[in-house]
PyMOL Python script that loads the backbone (N, CA, C, O; Angstrom):
from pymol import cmd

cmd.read_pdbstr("""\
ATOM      1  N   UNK A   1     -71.348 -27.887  68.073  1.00  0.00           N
ATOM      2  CA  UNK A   1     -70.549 -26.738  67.719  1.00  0.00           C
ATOM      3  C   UNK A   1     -70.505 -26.637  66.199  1.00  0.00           C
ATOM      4  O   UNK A   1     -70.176 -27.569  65.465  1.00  0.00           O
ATOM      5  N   UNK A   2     -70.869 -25.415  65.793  1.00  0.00           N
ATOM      6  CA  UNK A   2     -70.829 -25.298  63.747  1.00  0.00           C
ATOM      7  C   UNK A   2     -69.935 -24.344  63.879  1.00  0.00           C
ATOM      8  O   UNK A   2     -69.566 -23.735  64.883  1.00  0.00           O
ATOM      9  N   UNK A   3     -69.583 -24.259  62.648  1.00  0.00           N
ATOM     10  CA  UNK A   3     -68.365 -23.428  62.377  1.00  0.00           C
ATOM     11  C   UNK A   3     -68.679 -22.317  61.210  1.00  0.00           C
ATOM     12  O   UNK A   3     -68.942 -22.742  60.085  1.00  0.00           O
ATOM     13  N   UNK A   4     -68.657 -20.835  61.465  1.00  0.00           N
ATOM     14  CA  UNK A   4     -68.571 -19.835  59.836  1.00  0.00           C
ATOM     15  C   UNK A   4     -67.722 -19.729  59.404  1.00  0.00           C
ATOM     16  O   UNK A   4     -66.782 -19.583  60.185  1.00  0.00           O
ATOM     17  N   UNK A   5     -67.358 -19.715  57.781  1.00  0.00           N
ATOM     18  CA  UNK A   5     -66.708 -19.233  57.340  1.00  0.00           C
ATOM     19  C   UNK A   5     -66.407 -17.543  57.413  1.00  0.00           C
ATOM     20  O   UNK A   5     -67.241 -16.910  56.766  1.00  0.00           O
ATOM     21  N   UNK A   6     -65.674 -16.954  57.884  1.00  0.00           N
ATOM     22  CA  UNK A   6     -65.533 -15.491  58.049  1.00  0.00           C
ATOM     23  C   UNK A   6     -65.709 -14.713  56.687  1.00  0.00           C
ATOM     24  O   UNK A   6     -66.134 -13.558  56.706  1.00  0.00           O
ATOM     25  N   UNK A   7     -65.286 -15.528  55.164  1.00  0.00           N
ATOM     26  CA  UNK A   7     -64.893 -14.648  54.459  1.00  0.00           C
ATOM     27  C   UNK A   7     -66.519 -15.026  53.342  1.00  0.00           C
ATOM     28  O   UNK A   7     -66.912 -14.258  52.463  1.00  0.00           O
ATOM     29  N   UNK A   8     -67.175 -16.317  53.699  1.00  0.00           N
ATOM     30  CA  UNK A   8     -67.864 -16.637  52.520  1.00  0.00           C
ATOM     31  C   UNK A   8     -69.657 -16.247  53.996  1.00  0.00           C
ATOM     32  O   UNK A   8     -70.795 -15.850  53.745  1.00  0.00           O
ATOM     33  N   UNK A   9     -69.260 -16.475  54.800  1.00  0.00           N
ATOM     34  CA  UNK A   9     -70.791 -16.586  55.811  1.00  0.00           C
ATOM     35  C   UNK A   9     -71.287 -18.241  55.836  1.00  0.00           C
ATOM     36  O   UNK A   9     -72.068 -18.758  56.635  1.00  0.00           O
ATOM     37  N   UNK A  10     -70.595 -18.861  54.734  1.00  0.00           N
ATOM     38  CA  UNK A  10     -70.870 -20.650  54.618  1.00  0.00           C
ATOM     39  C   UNK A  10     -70.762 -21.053  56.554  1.00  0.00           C
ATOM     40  O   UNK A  10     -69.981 -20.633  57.408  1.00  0.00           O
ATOM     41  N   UNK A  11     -71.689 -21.826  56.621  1.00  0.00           N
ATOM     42  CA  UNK A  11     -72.122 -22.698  57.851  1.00  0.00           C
ATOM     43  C   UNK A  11     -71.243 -24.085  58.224  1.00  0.00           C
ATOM     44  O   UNK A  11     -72.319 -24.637  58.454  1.00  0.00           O
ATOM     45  N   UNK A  12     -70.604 -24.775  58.398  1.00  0.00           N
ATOM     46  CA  UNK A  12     -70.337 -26.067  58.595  1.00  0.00           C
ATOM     47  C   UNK A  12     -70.910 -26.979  59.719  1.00  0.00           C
ATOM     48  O   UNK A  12     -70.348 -26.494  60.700  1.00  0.00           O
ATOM     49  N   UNK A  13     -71.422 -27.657  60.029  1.00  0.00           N
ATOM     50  CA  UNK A  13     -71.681 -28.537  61.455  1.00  0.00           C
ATOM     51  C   UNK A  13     -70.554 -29.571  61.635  1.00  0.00           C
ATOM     52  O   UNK A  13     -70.786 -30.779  61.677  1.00  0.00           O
ATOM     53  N   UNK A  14     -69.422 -29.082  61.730  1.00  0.00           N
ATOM     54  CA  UNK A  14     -68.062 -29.973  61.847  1.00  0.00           C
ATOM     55  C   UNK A  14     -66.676 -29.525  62.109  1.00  0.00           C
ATOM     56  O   UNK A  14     -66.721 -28.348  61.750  1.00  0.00           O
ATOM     57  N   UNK A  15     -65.840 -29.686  62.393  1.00  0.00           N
ATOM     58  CA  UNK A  15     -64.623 -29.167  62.218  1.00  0.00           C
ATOM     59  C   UNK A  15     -64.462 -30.092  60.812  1.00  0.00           C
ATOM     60  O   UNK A  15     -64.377 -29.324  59.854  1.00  0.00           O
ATOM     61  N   UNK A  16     -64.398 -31.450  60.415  1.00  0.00           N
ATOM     62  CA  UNK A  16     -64.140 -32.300  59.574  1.00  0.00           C
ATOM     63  C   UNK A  16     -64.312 -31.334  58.395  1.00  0.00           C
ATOM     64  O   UNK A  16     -63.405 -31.064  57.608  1.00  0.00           O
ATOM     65  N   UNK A  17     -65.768 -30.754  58.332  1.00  0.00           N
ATOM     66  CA  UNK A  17     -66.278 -30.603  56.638  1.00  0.00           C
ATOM     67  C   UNK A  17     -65.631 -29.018  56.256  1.00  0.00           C
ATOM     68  O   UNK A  17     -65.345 -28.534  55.161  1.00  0.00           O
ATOM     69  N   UNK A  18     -65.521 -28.349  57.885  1.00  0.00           N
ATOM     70  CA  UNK A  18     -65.309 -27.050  57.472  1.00  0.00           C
ATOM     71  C   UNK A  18     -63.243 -27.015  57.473  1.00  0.00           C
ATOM     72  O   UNK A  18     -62.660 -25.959  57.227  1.00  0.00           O
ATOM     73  N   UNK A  19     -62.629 -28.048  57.718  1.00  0.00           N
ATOM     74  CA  UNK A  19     -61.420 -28.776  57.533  1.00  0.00           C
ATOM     75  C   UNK A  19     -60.739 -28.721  55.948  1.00  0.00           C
ATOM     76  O   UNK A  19     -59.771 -28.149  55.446  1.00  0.00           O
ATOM     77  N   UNK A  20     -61.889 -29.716  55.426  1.00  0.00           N
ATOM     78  CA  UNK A  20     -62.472 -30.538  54.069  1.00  0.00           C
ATOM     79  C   UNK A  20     -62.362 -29.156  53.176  1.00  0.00           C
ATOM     80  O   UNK A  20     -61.532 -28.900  52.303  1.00  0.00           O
ATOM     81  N   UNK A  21     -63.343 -28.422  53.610  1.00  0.00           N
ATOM     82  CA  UNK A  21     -63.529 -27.245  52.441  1.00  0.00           C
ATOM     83  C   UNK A  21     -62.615 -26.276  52.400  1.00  0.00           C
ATOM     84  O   UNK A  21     -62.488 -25.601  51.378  1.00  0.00           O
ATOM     85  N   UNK A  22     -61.783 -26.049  53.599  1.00  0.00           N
ATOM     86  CA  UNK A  22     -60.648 -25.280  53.576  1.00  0.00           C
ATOM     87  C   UNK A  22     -59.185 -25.894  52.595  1.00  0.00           C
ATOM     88  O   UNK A  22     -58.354 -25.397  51.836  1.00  0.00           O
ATOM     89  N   UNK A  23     -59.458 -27.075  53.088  1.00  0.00           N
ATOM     90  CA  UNK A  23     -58.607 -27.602  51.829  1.00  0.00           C
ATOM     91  C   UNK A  23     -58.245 -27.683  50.441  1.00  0.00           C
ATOM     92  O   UNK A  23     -57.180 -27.436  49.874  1.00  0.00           O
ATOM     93  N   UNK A  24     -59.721 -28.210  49.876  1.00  0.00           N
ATOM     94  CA  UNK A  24     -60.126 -28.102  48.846  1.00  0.00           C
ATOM     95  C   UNK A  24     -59.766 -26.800  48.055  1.00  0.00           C
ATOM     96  O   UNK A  24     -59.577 -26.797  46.839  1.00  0.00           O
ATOM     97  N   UNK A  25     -59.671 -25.444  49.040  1.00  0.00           N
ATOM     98  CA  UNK A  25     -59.810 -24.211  48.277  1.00  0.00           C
ATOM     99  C   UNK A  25     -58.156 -23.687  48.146  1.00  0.00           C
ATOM    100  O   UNK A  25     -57.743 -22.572  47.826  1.00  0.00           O
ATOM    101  N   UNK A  26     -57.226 -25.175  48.592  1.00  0.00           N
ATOM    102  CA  UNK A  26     -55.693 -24.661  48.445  1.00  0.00           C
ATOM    103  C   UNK A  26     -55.180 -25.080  47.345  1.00  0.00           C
ATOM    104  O   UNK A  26     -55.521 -26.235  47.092  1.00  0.00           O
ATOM    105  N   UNK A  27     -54.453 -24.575  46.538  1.00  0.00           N
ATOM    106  CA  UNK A  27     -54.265 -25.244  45.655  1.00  0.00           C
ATOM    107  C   UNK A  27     -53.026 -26.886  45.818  1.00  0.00           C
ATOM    108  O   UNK A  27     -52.834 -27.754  44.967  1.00  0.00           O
ATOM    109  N   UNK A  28     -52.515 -26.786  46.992  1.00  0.00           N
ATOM    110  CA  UNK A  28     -51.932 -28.289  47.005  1.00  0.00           C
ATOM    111  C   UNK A  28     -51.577 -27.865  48.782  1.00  0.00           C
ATOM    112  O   UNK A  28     -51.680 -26.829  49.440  1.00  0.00           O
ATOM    113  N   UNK A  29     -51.108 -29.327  49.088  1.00  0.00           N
ATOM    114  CA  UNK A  29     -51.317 -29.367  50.805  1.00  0.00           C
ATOM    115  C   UNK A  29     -49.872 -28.920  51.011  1.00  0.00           C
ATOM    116  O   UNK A  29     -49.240 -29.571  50.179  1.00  0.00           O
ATOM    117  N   UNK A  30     -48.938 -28.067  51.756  1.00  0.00           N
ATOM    118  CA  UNK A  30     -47.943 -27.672  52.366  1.00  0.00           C
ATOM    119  C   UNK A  30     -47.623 -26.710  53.037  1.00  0.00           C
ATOM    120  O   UNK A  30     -48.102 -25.576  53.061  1.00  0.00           O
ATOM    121  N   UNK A  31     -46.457 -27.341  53.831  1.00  0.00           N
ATOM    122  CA  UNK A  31     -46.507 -26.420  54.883  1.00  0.00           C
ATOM    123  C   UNK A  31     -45.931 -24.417  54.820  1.00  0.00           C
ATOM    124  O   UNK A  31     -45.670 -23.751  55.823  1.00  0.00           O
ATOM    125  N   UNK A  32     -45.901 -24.106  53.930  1.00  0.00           N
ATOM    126  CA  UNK A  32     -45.333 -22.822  53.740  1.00  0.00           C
ATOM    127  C   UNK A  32     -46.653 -21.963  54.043  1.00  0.00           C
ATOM    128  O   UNK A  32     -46.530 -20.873  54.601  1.00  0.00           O
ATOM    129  N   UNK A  33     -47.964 -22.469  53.664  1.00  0.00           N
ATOM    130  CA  UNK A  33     -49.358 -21.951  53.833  1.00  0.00           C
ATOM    131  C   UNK A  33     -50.213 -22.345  54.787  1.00  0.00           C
ATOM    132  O   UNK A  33     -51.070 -21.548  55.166  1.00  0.00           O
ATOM    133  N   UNK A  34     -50.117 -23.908  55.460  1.00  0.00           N
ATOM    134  CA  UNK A  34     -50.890 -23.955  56.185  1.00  0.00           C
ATOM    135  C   UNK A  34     -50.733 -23.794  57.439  1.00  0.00           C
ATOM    136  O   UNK A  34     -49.645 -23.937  57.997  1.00  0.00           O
ATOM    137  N   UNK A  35     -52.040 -23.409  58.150  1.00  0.00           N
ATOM    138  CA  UNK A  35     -51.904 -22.750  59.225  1.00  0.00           C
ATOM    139  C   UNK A  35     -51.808 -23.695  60.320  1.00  0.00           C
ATOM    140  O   UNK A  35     -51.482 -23.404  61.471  1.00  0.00           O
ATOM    141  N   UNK A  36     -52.140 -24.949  59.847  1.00  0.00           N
ATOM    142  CA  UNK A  36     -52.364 -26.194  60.695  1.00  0.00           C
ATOM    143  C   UNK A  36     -51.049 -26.771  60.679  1.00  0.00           C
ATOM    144  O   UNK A  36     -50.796 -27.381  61.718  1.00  0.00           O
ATOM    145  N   UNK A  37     -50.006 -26.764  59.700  1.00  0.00           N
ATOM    146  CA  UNK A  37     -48.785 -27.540  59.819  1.00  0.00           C
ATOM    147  C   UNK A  37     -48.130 -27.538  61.239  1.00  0.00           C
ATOM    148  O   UNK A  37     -48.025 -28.565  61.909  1.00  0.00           O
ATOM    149  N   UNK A  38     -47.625 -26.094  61.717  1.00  0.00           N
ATOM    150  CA  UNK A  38     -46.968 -26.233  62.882  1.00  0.00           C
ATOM    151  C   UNK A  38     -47.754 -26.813  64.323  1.00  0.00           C
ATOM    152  O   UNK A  38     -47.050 -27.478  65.083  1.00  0.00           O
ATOM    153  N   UNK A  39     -49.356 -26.544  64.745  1.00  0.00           N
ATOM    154  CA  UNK A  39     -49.514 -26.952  65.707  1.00  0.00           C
ATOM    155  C   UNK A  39     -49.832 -28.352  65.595  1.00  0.00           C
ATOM    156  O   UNK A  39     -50.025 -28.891  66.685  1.00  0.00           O
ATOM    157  N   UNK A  40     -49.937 -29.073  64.609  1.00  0.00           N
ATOM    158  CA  UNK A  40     -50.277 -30.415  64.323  1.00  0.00           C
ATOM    159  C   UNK A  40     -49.326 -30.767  64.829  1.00  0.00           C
ATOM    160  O   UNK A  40     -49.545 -31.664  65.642  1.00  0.00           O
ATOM    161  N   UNK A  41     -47.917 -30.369  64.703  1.00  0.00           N
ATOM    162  CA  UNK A  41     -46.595 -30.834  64.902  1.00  0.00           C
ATOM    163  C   UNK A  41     -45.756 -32.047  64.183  1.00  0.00           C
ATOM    164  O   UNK A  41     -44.981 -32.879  64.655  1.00  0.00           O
ATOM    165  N   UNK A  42     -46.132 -31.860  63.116  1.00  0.00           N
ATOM    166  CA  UNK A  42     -45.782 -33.282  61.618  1.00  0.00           C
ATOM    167  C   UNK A  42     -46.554 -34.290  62.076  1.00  0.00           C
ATOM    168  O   UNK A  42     -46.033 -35.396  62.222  1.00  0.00           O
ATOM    169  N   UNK A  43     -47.940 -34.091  62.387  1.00  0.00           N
ATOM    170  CA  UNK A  43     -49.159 -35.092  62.554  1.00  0.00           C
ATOM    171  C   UNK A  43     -50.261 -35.095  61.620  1.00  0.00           C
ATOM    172  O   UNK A  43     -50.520 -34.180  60.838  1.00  0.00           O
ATOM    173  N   UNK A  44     -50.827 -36.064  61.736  1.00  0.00           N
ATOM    174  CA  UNK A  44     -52.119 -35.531  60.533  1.00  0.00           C
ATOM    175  C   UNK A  44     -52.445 -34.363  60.651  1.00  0.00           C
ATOM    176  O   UNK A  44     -51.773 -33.794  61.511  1.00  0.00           O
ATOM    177  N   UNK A  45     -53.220 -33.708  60.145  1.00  0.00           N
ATOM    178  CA  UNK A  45     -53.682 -32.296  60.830  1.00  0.00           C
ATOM    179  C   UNK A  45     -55.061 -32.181  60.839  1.00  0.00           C
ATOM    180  O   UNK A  45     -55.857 -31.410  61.375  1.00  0.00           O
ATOM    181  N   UNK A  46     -55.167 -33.438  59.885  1.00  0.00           N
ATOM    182  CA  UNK A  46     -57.060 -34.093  59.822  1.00  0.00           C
ATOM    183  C   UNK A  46     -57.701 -33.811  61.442  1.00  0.00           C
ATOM    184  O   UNK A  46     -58.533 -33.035  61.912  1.00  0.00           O
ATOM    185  N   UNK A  47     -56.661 -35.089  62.084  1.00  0.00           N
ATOM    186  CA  UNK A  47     -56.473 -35.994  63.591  1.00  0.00           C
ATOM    187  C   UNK A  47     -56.448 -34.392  64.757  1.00  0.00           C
ATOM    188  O   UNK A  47     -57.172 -34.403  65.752  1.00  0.00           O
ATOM    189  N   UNK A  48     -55.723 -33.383  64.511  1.00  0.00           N
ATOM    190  CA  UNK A  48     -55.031 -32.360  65.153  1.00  0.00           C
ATOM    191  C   UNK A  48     -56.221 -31.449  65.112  1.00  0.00           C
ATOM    192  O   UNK A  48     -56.570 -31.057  66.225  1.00  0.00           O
ATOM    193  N   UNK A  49     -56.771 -31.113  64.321  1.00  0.00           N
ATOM    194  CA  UNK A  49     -58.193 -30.455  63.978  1.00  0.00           C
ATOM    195  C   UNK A  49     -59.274 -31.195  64.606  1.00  0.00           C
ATOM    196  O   UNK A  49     -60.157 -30.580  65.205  1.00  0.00           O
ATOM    197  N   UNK A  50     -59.281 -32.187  64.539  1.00  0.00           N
ATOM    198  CA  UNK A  50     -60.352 -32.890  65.244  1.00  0.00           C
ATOM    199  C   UNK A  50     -60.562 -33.170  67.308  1.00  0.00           C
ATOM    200  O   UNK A  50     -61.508 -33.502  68.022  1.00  0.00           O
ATOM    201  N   UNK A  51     -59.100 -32.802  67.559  1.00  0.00           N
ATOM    202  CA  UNK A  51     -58.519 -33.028  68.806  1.00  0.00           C
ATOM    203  C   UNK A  51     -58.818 -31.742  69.223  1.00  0.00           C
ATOM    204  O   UNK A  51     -59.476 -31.605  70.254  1.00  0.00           O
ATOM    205  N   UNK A  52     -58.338 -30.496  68.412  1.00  0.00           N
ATOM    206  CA  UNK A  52     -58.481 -29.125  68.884  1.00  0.00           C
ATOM    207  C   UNK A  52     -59.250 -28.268  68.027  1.00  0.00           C
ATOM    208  O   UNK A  52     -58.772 -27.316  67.410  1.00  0.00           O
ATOM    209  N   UNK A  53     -61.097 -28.820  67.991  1.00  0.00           N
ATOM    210  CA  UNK A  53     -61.663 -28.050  66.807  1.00  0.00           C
ATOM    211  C   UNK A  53     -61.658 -26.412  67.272  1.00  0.00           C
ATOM    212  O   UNK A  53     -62.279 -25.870  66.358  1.00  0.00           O
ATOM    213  N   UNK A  54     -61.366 -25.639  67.987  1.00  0.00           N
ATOM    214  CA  UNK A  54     -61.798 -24.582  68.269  1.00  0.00           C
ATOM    215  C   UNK A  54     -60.263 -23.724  67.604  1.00  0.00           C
ATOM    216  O   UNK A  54     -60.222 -22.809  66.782  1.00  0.00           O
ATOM    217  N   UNK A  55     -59.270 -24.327  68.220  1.00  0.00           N
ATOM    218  CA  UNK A  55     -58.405 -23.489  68.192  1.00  0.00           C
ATOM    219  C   UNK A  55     -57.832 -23.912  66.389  1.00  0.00           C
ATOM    220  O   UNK A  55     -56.855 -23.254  66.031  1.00  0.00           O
ATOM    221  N   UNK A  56     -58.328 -24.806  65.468  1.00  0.00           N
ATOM    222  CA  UNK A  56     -58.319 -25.309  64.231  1.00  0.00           C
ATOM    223  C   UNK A  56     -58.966 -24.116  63.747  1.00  0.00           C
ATOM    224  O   UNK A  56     -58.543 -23.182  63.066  1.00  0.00           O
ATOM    225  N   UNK A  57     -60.286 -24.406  64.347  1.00  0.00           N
ATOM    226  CA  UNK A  57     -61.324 -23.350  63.078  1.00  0.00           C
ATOM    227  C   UNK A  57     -61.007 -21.883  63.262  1.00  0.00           C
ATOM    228  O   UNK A  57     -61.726 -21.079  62.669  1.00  0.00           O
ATOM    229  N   UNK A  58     -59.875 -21.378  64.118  1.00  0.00           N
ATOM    230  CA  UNK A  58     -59.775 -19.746  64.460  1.00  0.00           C
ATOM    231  C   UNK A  58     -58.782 -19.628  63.227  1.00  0.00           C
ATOM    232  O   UNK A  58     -58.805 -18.770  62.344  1.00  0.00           O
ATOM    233  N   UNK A  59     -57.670 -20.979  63.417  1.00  0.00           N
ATOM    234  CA  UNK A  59     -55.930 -20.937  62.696  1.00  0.00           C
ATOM    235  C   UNK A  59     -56.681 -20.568  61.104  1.00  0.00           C
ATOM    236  O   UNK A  59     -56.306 -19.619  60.416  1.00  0.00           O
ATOM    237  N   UNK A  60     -57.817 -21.539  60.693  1.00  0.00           N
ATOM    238  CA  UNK A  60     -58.387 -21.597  59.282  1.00  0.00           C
ATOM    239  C   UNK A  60     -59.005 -20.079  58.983  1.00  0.00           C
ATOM    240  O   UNK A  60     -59.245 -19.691  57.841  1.00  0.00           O
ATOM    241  N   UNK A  61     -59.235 -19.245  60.230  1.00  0.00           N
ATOM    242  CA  UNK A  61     -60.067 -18.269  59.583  1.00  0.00           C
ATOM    243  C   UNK A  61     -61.541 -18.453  59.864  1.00  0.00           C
ATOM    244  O   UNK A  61     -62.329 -18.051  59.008  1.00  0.00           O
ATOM    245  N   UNK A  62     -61.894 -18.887  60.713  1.00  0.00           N
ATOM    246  CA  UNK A  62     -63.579 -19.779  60.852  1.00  0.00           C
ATOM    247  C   UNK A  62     -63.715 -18.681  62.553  1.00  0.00           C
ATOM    248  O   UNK A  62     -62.848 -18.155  63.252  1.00  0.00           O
ATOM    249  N   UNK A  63     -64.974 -18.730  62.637  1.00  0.00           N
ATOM    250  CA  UNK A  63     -66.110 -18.397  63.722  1.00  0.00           C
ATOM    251  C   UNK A  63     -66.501 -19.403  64.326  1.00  0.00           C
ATOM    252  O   UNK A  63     -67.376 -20.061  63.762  1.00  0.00           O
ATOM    253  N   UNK A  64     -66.087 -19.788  65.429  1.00  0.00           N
ATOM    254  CA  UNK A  64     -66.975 -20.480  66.140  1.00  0.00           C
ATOM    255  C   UNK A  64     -68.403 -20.132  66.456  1.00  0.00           C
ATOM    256  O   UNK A  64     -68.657 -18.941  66.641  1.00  0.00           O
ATOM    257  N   UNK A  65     -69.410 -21.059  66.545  1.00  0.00           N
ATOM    258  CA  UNK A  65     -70.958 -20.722  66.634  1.00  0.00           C
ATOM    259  C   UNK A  65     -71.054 -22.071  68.171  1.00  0.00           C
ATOM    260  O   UNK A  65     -70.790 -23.271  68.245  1.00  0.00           O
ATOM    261  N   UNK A  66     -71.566 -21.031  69.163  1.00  0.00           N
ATOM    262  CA  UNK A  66     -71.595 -22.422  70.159  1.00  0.00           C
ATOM    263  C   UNK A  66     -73.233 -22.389  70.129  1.00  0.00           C
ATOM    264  O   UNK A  66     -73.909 -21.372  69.974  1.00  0.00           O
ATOM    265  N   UNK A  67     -73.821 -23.978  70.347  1.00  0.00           N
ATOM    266  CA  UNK A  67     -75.459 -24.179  69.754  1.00  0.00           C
ATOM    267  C   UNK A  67     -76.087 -25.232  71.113  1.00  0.00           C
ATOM    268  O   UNK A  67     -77.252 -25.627  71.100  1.00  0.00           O
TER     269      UNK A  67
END
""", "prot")
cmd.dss("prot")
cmd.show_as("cartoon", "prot")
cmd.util.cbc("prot")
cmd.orient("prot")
């Protein structure tokens, strides 16, 4: 399963990297912005993304690509 970015067309082969790069592009980790805070449920959201990559990469804004 790869993942698009909706807004850039960028590719990922991961929930992890396309996780990773969504991050990177916040300017600091909290919950007022992220979309992952509440269904993680005060869990990693690394761990929570990785458990539920589909319904992760929709919350981030991502395309699923099934391969």
């Amino acid at each position: 399963m790869k993942f698009r970015d909706s807004k850039t067309g960028r590719v990922y082969g991961d929930i992890e990297d396309a996780k990773r790069i969504f991050c990177v592009n916040q300017p600091v980790c909290r919950r007022q912005w992220c979309p992952l805070w509440e269904p993680a449920e005060y869990t990693y959201c690394y761990k929570w993304a990785k458990a539920h990559p589909i319904e992760a990469a929709k919350l981030m804004g991502y395309e699923v690509i099934d391969e």
